[in-house]
C-alpha positions as CSV (number, residue, x, y, z in Angstrom):
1,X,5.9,6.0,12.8
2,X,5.8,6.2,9.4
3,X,6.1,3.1,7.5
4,X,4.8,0.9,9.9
5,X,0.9,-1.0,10.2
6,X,-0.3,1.4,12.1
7,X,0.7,4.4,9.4
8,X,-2.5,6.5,8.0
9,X,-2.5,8.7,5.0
10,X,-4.5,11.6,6.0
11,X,-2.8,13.5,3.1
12,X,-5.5,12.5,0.9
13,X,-8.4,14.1,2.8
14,X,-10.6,16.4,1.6
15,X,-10.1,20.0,2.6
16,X,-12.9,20.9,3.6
17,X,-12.3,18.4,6.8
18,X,-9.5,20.5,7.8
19,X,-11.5,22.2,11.0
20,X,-12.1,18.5,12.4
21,X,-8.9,17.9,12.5
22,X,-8.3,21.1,14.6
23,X,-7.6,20.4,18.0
24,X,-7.6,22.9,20.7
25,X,-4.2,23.9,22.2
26,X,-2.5,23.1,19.1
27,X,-1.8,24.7,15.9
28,X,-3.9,22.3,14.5
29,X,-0.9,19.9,12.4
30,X,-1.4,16.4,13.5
31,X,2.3,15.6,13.6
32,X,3.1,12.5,10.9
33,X,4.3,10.7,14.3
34,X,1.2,10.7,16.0
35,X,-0.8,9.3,13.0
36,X,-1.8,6.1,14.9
37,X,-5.3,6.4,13.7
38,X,-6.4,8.8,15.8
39,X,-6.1,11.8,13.3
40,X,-9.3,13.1,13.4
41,X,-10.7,15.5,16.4
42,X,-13.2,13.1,17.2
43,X,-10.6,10.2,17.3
44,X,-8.6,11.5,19.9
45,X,-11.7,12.6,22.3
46,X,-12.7,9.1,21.6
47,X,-9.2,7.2,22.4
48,X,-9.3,9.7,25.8
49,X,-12.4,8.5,26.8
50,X,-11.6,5.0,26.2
51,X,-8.0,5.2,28.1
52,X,-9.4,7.5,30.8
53,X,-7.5,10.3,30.6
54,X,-9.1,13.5,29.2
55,X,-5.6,15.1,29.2
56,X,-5.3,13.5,25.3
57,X,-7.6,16.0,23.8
58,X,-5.6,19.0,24.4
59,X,-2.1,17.2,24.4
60,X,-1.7,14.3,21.5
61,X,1.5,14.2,22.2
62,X,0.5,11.7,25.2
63,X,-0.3,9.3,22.3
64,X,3.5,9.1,21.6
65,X,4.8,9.9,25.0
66,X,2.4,7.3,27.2
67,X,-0.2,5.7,25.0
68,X,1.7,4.3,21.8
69,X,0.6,0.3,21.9
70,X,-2.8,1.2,23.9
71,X,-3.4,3.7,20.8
72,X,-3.1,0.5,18.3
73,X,-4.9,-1.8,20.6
74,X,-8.1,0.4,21.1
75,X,-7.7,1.2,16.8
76,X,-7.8,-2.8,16.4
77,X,-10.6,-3.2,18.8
78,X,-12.7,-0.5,17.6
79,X,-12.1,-1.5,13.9
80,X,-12.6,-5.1,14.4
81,X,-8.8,-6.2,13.0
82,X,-8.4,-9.0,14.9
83,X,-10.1,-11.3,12.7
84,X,-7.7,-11.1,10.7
85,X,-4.7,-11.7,13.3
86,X,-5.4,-15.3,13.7
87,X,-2.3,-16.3,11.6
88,X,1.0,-14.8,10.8
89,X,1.6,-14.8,7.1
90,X,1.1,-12.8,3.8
91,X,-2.4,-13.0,3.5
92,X,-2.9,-11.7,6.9
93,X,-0.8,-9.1,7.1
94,X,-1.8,-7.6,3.7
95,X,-5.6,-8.1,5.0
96,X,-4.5,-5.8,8.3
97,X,-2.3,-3.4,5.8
98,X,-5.0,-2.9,3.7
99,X,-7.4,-2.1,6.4
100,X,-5.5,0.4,8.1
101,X,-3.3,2.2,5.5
102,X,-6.5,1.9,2.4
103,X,-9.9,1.4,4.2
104,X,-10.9,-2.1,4.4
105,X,-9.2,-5.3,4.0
106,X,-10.8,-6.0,1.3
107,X,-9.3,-3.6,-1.0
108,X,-7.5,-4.3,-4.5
109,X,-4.9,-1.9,-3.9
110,X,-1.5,-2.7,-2.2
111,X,-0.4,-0.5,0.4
112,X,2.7,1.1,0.4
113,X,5.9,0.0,2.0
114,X,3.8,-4.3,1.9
115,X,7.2,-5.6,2.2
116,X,9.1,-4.2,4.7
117,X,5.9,-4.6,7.0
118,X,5.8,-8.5,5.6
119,X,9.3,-8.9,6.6
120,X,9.6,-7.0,10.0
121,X,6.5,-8.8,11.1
122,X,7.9,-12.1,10.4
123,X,10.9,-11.0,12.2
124,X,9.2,-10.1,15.3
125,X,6.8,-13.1,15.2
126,X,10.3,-15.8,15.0
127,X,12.0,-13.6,18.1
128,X,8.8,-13.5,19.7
129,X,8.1,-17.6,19.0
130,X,11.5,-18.7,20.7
């Protein structure tokens, strides 16, 4: 899903985390489409545990394949992002971009691709408000 809120830049990690990010069965490449903030080992035994279905640890690709929006909505929860989903408009959505793509929402930095996120949201949010 690259491009969109729920994008991560695990990229910039150190590399001496590479062995957490190992998961068994796999070759141990997280995939750039299942980067719905589950990257890390102990994200996706946690996102199982929360869904119920222990099946995630050993095949991510359920993330994609069954859990996409339940993946967001447990990342939102755990991070506390809904404060800042009380209104639809620039502020807000930077405040989520910056949480998810750069840390905290707080940040000075702009994450990358702001615009396109500003403008598809506001796009859903009209279809969705008819």
């Amino acid at each position: 899903m690259p491009g969109s809120l729920f994008e991560l830049q695990i990229g910039l990690m150190p590399t001496d985390w590479e062995m957490e990010m190992k998961l068994p069965g796999t070759d141990g490449n997280i995939k750039e489409e299942d980067r719905l903030q589950t990257s890390l080992k102990n994200n996706y035994i946690e996102f199982s545990e929360y869904i119920k279905d222990p099946c995630i640890v050993d095949n991510p690709d359920l993330i994609n394949e069954k859990y996409y929006f339940e993946s967001a909505l447990f990342y939102f929860t755990r991070n506390k992002l809904w404060q800042y989903c009380n209104e639809v408009n620039k502020k807000q959505i930077l405040a989520v971009s910056r949480a998810v793509n750069l840390g905290s929402a707080h940040s000075k930095y702009t994450p990358n691709g702001l615009e396109d996120r500003e403008a598809k949201t506001m796009k859903f949010y009209k279809m969705l408000c008819k």
